[in-house]
Each structure stands twice: as structure tokens, then as C-alpha cells.
N, C-alpha and C positions, 0 to 999 in steps of 0.2 A: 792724406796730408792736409793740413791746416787751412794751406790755400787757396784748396780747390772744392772747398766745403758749402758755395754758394747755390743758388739759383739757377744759373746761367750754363748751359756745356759748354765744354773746351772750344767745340768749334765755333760757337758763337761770336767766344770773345775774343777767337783767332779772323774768324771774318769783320767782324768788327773796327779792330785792329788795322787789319787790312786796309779796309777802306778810309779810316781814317786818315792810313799815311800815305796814302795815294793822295787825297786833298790837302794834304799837308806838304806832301813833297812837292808837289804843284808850287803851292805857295813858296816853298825855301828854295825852289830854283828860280822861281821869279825877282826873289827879292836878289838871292845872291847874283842876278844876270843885270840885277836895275846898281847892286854895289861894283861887280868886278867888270863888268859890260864882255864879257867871255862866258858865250855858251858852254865851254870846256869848262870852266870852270866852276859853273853852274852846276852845270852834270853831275864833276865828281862830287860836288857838296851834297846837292842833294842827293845821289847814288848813296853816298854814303852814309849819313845819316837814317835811310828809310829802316836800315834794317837792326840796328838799334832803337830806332823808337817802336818800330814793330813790337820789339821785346820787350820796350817798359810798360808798351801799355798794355798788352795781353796783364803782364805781375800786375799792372795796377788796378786793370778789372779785374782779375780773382780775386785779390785782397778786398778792393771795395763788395767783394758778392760773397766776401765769408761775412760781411761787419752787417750785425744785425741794425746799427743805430741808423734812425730813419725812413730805413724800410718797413712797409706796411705788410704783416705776419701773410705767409703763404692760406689759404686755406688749406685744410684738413681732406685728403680723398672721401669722396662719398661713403665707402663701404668701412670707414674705421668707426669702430664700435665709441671713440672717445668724441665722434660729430653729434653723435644720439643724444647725447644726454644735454 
């Protein structure tokens, strides 16, 4: 598939991911706790949210690690006959 044609494994940009919206949901329960002043309400904001952005940014790291523009070319494994020359 197209999208998964990058640099990176899956699990990577599944950990990745991960972590990201651990520090992110941190942040959108705090702010939602400094607007609604309910930790209830905090919760389900952030509860809810984490696991959709989980999913955009997993697609939006594989997309950015199919796009060549940028990125500086992998090297070539040692033993390909096309490093020799």
C-alpha cells in the first residue's frame, strides 16, 4: 500500500503516536479543567479525544514517510553491487 512505503515500521509510528498523545492529552485535560473547572469533564474531553488523534497521527506519519520531498536519500546497503561503482 502507498502509505506505508516509508522509512519508519509501523510500530514505531504506532509508539510514537502513543506518546505524543499521552503529552497532549495531559495538556487538553488541563486546559479543558482551567475552562470547565470539572475534572469530569476534563476526563471525558480528554478520554475522548486521545484516541482519535492516536489515529491521525499514526496516517500522518506514514504519509509524511512515504513523501520523498526533504528527506535526505537513505544509503544504499553495503553488499548492493550498485554502492561499487
Amino acid at each position: 500500500m502507498l502509505l506505508f512505503r516509508g522509512r519508519e515500521t509501523h510500530s514505531r509510528s504506532l509508539i510514537k503516536g502513543i506518546s505524543w498523545r499521552v503529552l497532549g492529552s495531559i495538556d487538553t485535560f488541563l486546559l479543558s479543567l482551567l475552562f470547565t473547572s470539572s475534572a469530569k469533564a476534563a476526563g471525558a474531553i480528554a478520554g475522548t479525544e486521545v484516541i482519535t488523534k492516536v489515529l491521525l497521527y499514526y496516517f500522518h506519519e506514514r504519509v509524511w514517510a512515504s513523501i520523498g520531498w526533504g528527506a535526505s536519500p537513505a544509503p544504499p546497503p553495503p553488499d548492493d553491487p550498485a554502492a561499487m561503482i
